[in-house]
C-alpha positions in Angstrom: -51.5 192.7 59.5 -47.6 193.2 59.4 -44.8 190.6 58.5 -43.5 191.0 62.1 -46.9 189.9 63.5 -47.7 187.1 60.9 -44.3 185.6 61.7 -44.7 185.7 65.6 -48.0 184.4 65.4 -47.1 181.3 63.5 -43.8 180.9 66.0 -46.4 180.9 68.9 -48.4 178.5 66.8 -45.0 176.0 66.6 -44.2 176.8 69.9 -47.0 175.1 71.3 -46.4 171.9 69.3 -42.8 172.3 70.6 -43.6 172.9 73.9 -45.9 169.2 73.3 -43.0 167.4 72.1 -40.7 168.3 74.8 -43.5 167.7 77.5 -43.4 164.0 76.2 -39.7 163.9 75.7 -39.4 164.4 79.8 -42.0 161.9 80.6 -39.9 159.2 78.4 -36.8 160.1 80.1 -38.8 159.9 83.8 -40.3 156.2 82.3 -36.7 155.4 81.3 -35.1 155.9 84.9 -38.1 154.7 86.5 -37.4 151.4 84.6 -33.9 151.4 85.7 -34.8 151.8 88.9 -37.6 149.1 88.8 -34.8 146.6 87.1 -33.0 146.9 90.4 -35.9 145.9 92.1 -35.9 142.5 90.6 -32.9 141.6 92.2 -34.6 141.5 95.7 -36.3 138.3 94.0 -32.9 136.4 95.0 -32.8 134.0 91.9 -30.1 134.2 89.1 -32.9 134.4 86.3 -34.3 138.1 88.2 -30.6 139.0 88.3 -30.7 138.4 84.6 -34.1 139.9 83.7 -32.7 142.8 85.6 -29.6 143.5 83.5 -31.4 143.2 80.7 -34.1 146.0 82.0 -31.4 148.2 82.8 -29.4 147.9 79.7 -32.1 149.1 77.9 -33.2 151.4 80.2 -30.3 153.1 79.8 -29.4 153.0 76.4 -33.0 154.7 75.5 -32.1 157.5 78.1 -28.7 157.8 76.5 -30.3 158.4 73.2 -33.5 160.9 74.6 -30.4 162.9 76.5 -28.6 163.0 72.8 -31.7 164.3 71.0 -32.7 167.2 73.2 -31.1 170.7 71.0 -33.5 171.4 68.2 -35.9 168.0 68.4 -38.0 169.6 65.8 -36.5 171.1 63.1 -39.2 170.9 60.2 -42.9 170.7 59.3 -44.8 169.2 56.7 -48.4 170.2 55.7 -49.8 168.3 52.7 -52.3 168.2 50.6 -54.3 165.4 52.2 -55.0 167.9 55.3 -52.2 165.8 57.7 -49.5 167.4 59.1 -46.0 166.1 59.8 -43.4 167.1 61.8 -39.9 166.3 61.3 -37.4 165.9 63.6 -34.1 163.8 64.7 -36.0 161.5 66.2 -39.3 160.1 66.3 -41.7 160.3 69.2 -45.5 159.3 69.9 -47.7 160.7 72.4 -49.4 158.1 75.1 -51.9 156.9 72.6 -49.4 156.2 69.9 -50.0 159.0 68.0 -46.6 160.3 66.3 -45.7 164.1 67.2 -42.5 163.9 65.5 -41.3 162.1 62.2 -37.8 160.5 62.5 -35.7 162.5 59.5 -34.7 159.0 58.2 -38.1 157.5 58.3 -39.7 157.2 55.1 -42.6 159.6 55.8 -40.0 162.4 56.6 -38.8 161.6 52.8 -40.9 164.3 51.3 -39.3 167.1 53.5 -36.3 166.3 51.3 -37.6 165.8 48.0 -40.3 168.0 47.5 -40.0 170.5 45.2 -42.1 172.9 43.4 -42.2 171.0 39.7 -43.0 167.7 41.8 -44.3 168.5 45.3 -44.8 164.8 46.3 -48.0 165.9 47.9 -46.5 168.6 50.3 -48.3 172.1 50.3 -46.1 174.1 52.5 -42.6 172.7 54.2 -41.8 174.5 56.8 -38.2 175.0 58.5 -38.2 175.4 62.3 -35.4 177.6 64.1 -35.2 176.9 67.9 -32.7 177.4 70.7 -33.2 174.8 73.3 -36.6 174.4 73.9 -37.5 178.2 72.5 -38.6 178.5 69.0 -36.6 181.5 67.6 -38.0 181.3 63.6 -39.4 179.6 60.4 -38.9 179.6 57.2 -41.3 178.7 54.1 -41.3 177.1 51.0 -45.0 176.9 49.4 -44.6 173.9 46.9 -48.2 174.0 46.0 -50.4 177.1 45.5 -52.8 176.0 44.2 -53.8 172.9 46.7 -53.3 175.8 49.3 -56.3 176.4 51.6 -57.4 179.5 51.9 -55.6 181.0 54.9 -52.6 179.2 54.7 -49.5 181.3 55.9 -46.1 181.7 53.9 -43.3 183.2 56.1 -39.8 183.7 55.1 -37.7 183.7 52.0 -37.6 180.1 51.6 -35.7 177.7 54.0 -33.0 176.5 52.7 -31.2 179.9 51.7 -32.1 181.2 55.3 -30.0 178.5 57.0 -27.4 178.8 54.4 -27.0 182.1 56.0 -26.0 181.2 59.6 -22.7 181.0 61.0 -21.1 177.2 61.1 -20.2 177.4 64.3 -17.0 175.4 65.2 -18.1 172.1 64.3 -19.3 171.1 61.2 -23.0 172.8 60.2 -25.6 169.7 60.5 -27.8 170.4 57.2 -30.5 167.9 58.3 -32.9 170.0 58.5 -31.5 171.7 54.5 -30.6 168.7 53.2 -31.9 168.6 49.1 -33.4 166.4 46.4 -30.3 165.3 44.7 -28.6 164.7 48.5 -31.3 163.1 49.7 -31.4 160.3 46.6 -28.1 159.9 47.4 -28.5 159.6 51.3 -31.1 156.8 50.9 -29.1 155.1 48.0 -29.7 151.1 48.6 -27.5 150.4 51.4 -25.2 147.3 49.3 -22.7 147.7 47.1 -21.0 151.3 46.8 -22.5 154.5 46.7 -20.8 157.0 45.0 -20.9 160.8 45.7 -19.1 163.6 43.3 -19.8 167.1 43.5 -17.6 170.7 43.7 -17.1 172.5 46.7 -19.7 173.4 48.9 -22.5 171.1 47.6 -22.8 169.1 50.8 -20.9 165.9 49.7 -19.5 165.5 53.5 -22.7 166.2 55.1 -24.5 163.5 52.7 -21.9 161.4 53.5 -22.7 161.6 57.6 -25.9 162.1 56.8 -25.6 158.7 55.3 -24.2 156.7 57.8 -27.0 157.9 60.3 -29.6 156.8 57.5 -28.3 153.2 57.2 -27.8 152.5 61.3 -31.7 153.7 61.3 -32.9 151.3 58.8 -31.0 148.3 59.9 -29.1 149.0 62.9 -28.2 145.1 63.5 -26.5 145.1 60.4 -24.5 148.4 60.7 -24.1 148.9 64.5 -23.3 145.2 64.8 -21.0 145.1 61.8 -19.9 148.9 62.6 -19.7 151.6 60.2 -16.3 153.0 59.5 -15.6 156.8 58.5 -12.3 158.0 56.8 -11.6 161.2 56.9 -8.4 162.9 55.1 -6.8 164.7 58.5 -7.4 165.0 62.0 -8.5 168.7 62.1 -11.0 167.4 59.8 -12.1 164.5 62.2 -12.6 167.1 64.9 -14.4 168.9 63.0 -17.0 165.9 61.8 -17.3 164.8 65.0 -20.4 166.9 66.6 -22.3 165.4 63.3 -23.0 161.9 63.9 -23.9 162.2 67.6 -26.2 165.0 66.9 -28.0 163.5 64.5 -28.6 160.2 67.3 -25.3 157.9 66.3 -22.3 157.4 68.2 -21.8 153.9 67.5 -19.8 155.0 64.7 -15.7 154.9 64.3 -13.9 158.1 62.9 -10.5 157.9 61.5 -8.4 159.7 59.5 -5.9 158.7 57.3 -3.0 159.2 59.8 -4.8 157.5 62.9 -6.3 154.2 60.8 -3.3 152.2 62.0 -3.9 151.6 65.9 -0.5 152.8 67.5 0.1 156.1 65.2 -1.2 159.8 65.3 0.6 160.8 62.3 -0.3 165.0 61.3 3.2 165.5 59.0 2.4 166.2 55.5 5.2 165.3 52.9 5.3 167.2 49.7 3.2 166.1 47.1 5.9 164.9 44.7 7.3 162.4 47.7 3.6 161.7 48.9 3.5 160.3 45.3 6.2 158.0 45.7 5.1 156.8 49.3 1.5 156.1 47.5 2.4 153.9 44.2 2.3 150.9 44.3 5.7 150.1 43.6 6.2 151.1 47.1 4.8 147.5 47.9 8.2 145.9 46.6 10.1 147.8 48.1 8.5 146.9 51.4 8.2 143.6 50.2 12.2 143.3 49.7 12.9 144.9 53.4 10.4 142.5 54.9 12.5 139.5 53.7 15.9 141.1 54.1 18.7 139.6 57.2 18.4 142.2 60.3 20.7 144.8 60.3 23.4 144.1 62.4 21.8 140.9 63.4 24.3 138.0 63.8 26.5 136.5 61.1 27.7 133.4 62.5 26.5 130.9 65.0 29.5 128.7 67.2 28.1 126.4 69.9 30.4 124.0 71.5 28.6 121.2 72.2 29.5 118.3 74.4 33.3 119.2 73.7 32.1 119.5 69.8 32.2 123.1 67.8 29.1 123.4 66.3 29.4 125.8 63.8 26.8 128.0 60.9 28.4 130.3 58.7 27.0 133.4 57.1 26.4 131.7 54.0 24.3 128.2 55.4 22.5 131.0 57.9 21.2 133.1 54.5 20.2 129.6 53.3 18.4 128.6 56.3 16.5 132.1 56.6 16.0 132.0 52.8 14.1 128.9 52.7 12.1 129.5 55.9 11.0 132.6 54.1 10.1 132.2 50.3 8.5 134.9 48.3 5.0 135.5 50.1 5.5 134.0 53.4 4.9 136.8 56.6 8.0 136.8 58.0 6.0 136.5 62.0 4.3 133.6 60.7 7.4 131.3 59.7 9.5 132.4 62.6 8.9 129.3 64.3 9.7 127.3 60.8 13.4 129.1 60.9 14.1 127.9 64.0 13.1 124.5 63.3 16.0 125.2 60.1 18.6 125.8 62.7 18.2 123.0 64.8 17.8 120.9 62.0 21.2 121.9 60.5 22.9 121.7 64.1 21.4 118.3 64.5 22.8 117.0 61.0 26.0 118.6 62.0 26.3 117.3 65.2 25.7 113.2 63.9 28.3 114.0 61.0 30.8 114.5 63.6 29.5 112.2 66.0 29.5 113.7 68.9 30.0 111.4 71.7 26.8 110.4 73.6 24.5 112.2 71.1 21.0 112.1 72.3 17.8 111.6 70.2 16.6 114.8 68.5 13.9 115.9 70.6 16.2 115.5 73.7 18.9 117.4 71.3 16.8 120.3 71.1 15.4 120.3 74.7 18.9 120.9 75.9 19.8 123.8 72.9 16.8 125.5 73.8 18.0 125.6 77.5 21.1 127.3 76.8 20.6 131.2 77.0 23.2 131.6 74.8 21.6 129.8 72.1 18.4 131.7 72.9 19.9 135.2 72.4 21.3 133.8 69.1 17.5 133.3 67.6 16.1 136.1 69.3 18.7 138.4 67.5 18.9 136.1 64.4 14.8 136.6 63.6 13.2 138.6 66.1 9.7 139.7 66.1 9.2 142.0 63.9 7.2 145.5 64.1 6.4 147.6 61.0 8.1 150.4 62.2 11.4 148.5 63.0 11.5 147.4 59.8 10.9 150.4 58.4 13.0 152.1 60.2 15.5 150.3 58.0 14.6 152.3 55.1 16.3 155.3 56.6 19.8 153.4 55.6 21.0 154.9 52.7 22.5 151.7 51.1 19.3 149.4 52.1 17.0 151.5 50.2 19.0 151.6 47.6 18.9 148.2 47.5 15.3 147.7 47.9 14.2 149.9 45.4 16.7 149.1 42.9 14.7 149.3 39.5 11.5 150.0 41.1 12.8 153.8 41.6 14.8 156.4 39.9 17.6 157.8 41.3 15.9 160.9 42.0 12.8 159.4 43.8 15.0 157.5 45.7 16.8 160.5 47.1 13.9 162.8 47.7 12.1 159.1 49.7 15.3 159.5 51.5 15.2 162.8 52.5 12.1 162.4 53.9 12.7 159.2 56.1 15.9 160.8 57.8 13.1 162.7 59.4 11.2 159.5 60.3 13.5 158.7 64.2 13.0 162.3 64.9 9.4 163.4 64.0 8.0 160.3 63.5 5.9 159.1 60.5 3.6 161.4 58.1 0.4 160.6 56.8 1.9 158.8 53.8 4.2 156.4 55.9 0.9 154.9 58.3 -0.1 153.2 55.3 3.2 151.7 54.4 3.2 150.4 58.2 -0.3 148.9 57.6 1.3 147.2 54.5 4.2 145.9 56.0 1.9 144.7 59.2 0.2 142.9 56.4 3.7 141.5 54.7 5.0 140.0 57.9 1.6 138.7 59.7 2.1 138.4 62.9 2.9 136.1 65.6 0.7 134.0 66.9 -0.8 134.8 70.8 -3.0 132.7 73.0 -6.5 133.6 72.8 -7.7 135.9 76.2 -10.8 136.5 77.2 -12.2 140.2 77.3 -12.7 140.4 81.1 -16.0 142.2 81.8 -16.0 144.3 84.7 -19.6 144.0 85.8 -19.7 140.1 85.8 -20.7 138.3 88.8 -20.8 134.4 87.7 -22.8 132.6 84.9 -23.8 135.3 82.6 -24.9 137.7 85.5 -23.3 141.3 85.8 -23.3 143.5 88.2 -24.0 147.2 87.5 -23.1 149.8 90.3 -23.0 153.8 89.5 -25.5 155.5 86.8 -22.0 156.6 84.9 -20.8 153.0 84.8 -24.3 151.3 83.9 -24.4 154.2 80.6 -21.0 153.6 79.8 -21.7 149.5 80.0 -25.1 150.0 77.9 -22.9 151.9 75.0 -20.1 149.5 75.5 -21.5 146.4 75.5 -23.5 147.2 72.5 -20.3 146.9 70.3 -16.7 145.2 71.2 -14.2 145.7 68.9 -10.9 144.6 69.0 -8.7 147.8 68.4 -7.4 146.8 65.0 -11.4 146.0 63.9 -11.2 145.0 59.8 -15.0 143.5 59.7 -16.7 146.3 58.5 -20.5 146.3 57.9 -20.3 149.8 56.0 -17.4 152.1 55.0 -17.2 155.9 54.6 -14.3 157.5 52.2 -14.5 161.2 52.6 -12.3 163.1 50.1 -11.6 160.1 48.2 -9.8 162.1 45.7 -6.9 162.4 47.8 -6.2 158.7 48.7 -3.3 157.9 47.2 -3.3 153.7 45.9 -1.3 152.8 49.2 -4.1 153.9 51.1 -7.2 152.2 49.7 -5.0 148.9 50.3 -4.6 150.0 54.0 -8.3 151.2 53.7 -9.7 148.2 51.2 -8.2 145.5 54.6 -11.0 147.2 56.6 -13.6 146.7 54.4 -13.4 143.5 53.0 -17.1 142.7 54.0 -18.4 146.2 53.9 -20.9 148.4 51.9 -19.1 151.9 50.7 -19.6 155.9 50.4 -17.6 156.9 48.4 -17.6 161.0 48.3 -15.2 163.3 46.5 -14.5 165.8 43.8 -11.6 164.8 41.0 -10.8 168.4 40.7 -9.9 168.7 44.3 -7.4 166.5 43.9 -3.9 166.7 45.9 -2.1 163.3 43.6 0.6 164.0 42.1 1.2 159.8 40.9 -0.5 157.5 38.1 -4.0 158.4 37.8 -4.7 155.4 36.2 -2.4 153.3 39.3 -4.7 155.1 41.9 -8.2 154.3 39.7 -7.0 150.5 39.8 -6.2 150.7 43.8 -9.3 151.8 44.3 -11.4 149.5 42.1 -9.4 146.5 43.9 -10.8 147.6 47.1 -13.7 148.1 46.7 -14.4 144.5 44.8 -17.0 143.5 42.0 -20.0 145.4 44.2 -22.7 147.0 42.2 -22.1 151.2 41.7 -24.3 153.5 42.5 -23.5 157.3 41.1 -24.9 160.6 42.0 -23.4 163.7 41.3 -24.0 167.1 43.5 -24.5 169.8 41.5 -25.1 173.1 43.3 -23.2 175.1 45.7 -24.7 175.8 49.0 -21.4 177.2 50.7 -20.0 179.9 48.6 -22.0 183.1 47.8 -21.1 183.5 43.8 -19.0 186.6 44.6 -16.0 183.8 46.3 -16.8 181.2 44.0 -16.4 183.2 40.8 -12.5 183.2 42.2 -12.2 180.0 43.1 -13.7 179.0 39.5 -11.5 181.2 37.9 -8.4 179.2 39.3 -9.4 176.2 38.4 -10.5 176.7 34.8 -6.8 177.7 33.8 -5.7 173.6 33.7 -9.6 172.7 33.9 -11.2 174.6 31.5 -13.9 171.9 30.5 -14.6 171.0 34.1 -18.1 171.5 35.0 -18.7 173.6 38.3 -21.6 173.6 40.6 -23.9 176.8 40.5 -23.6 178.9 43.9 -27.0 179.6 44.8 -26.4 182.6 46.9 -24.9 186.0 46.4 -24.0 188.2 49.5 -23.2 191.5 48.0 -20.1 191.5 49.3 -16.8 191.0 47.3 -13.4 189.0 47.9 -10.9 191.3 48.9 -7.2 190.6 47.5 -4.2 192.9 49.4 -0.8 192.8 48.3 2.1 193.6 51.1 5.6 193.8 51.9 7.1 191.0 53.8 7.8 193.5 56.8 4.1 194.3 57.0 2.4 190.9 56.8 2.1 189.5 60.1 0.5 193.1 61.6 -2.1 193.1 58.6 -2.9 189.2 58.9 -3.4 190.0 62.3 -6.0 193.1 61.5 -7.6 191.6 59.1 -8.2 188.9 61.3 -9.5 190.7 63.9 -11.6 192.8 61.6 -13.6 189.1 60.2 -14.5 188.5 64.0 -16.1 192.0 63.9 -18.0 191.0 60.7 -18.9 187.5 61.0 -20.1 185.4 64.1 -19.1 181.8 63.2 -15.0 181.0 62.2 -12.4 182.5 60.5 -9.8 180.1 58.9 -6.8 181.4 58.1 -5.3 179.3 55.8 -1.1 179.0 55.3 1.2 177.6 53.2 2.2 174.4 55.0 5.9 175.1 55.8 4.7 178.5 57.7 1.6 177.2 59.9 3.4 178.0 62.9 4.9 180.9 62.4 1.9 182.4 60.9 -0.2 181.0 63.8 1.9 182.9 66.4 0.6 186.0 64.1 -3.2 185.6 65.4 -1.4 184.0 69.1 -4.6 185.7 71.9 -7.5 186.0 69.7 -10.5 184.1 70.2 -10.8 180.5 69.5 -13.5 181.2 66.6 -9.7 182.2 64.6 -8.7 178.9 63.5 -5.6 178.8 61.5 -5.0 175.5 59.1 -2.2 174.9 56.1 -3.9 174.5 52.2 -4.4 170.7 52.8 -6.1 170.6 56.2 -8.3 173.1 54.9 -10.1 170.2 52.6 -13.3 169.3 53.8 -14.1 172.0 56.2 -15.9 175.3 56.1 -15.6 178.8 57.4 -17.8 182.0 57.5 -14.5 184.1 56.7 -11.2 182.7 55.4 -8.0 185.0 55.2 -6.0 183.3 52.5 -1.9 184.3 52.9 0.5 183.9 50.4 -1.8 182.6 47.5 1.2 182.5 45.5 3.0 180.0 46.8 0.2 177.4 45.5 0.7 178.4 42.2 3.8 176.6 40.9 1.8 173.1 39.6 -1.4 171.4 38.9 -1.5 170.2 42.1 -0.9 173.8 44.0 -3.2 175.6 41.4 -5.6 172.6 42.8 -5.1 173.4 46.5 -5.6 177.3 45.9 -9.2 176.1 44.2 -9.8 174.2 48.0 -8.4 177.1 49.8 -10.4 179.8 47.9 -13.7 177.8 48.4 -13.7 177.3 52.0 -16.0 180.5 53.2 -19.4 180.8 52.9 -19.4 184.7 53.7 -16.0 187.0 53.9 -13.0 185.9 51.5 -9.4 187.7 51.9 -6.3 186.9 49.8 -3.1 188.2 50.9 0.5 188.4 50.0 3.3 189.6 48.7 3.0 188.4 45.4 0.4 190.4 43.2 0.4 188.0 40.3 -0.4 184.9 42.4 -3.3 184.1 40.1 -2.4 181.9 38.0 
């Protein structure tokens, strides 16, 4: 019997299981509506408690629809036959047929362990795993992987080349690729790593760390969902193309409750994409930045007034500059929040006017509170302390910072003379462009110098409530959205944390796990990244203190990632050859796959490069059916993007730094040369060379860019 026969007889023989599993999936979604419908029904009762019993019904209801609407692309993915004679099939959610039975393993439950783990030197009882391909509801392949010959029962079919290399082999699509179903050993140990303390995840390009990290948030809101999806689970993510591109993962693998950041968009109020320059990103990121923001949160306001002069009753009342620095000065000692004590400088000022007003006796002086009843009356007086020590906003203050002879000032003997001019170049940018990456986490730490001012509590109106606990639920779309809603309410500047997710930790600079550390002061951590991926240019030994400060005294939890599955060993050869010239001890992961097919490196003129960007371009849609990144230095991204302006949206074009994180099937690398002039560029090349898993093009003008 042929190959091509064997295989379509064993994809009829998964179809039909499929086909079972999807039969069942409908009737759960008919039982869901039906009880949504039946929860209305309970209202005809007429009493509060059916109105309540019905909400509840519906709630329910809905979220389970919600979730067997989520699941429905590839349910089953995988299959399990082991050596006991059971069979198990794995999928991204569990499901049981009308007598209980399961037809489908949840991937997170234990049972669904072994699909993971198993391996031919310890085959955890598992004969045969088997990897299922499907589109929809259609079965389109399978791979094998027979673990156990000789507990193999005679008969037993083997298709494929082994699973994991198969799926290695498909395009990525424009989202991240979900390696559920390819996930291995070593990233399934650290997937299911004890949920406390901090879990830490190293590992070279292409060994899955950002998948294992996702991966790992899904596997903690399945085993204790009160815990995580009450608390929340927060994921921090270097950029915002590399949010986007994270963002199919969680829901496809059943969790949205999740909340996605990236290191620009953690602050509520800022969407910052500017990327300084890696010697002034330094500057921004050490922690002598902290006084400086430190001395600008407790300076006098710029331009704010010098003098107050109230005539009084026929009586000048008068503070000078010099008692209104003394007044401010001890209404804000070294540590107070600025916000906070507003209320105590005030009380300074009328305190001072009152003395001053009994020293010169002012005729018919009343009693003090009646004193300042009729100050605080006078608008005059009021524009005084509104201009005198108004409330302040991180960016106003700093804002300030852009004043040549203020920073100066603040960072007197903190900074050199040449950081302080290269931080200055980059905030006479700040009215203009607004803030980069690097400032959002000096606004979080001056929002945390200041405080802020104290507001009446309000209560979170809910939309659907009728009196007493009751709510009233009207369109399907608005009783979904209240099922997700109400699960979870945040307020939008959230800091309780159950669980924290640092994706390319590497590149956090110490300013940032301060800004990140204030979010997780309760939490559980992933930490994933790889040192030698690093963009830092500061103190190494500043930014391992920052980051052992916030993350606290919990226990660690280490597990390194040591093989490749992105690269084929023809591109990673290059990218390892980068990165051993000012690494040369650094050990790599093994690339697991080879293609056949070799990098190609052309050398231009300047004249000629946007035409041949252009065709190569167009020639890696030809080859390839995922994306193409075409990765720029980051001063030319838009130029070099109106190069490739009309091709299809599979041609993605990012700068060296966004490119950390994601993957393409065919990168076309320009200017390679430009990367080369540090540490820190020969680091970014190293990023940008191992970004494809298929087709690899370097081009330039320079054809000694390697350094």
């Amino acid at each position: 019997m042929s190959d091509a026969t064997v295989l379509q007889q064993e994809i009829a023989v998964e179809q039909k299981h499929v086909d079972l599993v999807y039969a069942r999936l409908a009737e759960l979604r008919r039982n869901a509506s039906r009880a949504e419908k039946e929860g209305y029904q309970l209202a005809g009762v007429g009493t509060f408690g059916a109105l309540v019993e019905r909400d509840a019904m519906v709630f329910h209801a809905a979220r389970r629809r919600h979730a067997l609407d989520t699941e429905y692309e590839g349910l089953v993915f995988g299959r399990l036959d082991l050596n006991t004679g059971a069979t198990h099939y794995v999928g991204r959610m569990g499901i049981r047929d009308d007598s209980s039975q399961p037809l489908v393993v949840d991937w997170r439950a234990p049972a669904a362990a072994a699909f993971y783990r198993a391996t031919p030197a310890d085959p955890l009882g598992v004969v045969r795993r088997r990897m299922i391909q499907s589109s929809g509801e259609r079965v389109t392949g399978i791979e094998d992987d027979l673990l156990d010959p000789d507990a193999a029962p005679e008969g037993m079919r083997v298709v494929g080349d082994g699973a994991l290399l198969a799926s290695l082999s498909k395009a990525t699509g424009r989202g991240m690729r979900d390696i559920v179903a390819t996930i291995q050993r070593e990233q399934d140990e650290a997937i299911r790593s004890p949920a406390s303390g901090v879990t830490i995840v190293t590992g070279g390009p292409g060994t899955g760390k950002t998948a294992v990290a996702l991966h790992r948030a899904a596997y903690l809101l399945y085993s204790d969902r009160n815990r995580f999806a009450g608390g929340g689970i927060l994921v921090v993510g270097p950029s915002g193309v590399f949010v986007d591109y994270i963002a199919t993962v969680l829901p496809s693998l059943g969790e949205d409750t999740a909340t996605l950041r990236s290191l620009g968009t953690l602050v509520p109020g800022y969407d910052a994409t500017r990327v300084d320059p890696s010697d002034v990103a330094a500057i921004k990121g050490s922690l002598r930045m902290r006084r400086v923001l430190e001395r600008a949160s407790h300076d006098a306001v710029p331009d704010g007034p010098t003098e107050l002069r109230l005539l009084y009753r026929g009586t000048l009342l008068r503070l000078d500059a010099k008692e209104l620095e003394r007044i401010r000065r001890s209404a804000l000692p070294r540590g107070a929040r600025r916000n906070e004590v507003r209320g105590a400088g005030f009380d300074r000022v009328f305190d001072a006017l009152w003395a001053q007003a009994r020293q010169q006796k002012v005729t018919g002086l009343p009693e003090k509170p009646d004193f300042e009843a009729e100050l605080a009356d006078r608008p005059d007086f009021r524009d005084f302390l509104k201009a005198w020590w108004p409330r302040f906003t991180p960016m106003r203050v700093l804002r300030w910072l852009t004043v040549p002879g203020r920073l100066r000032s603040y960072a007197h003997g903190l900074l050199s003379k040449e950081e302080i001019a290269r931080l200055q170049g980059s905030f006479d940018a700040l009215d203009a462009q607004g803030p980069t990456i690097a400032d959002v986490a000096l606004l979080d730490e001056l929002d945390e110098l200041m405080g802020r001012p104290r507001k009446p509590q309000r209560k979170t109106k809910n939309p659907f409530h009728v009196r007493d606990g009751i709510q009233e639920l009207s369109t399907a779309n608005e009783r979904q959205a209240a099922a997700r809603a109400q699960q979870v309410q945040r307020d939008e500047d959230y800091r309780e944390y159950a669980h924290v997710v640092v994706d390319e930790s590497q590149d956090v600079s110490p300013m940032q796990w301060r800004m990140i550390g204030r979010r997780g002061t309760y939490a559980s951590w992933t930490i994933v990244g790889d040192p030698a991926q690093t963009a830092w240019a500061g103190d190494p030994d500043e930014l391992d203190r920052s980051r052992d400060k916030a993350l606290g005294s919990r226990k660690r939890n280490s597990y390194a990632l040591t093989t490749n599955y992105r690269n084929s060993s023809e591109i990673f050869a290059v990218a390892a050859s980068v990165i051993r010239v000012i690494m040369p001890d650094l050990p790599l992961p093994s690339a697991v796959r080879s293609t056949g097919v070799e990098p190609v490196d052309l050398v231009t003129d300047a004249g000629r490069l946007p035409d041949l960007v252009r065709e190569i371009a167009e020639k890696q849609l030809a080859d390839v059916d995922g994306t193409i990144g075409v990765i720029t230095p980051v001063p030319r991204r838009d130029e070099m993007a109106q190069w490739v302006a009309g091709l299809p949206e599979r041609v993605q074009v990012v700068t060296a730094l966004e490119a950390k994180g994601m993957e393409y099937d065919a990168v076309v690398l320009v200017e390679p040369g430009s990367l080369t002039k540090d540490p820190a560029g020969i680091r970014t090349l190293y990023v940008a060379l191992s970004r494809a898993t298929q087709r690899l093009t370097t081009l330039g003008t320079d054809p000694d860019w390697r350094p």
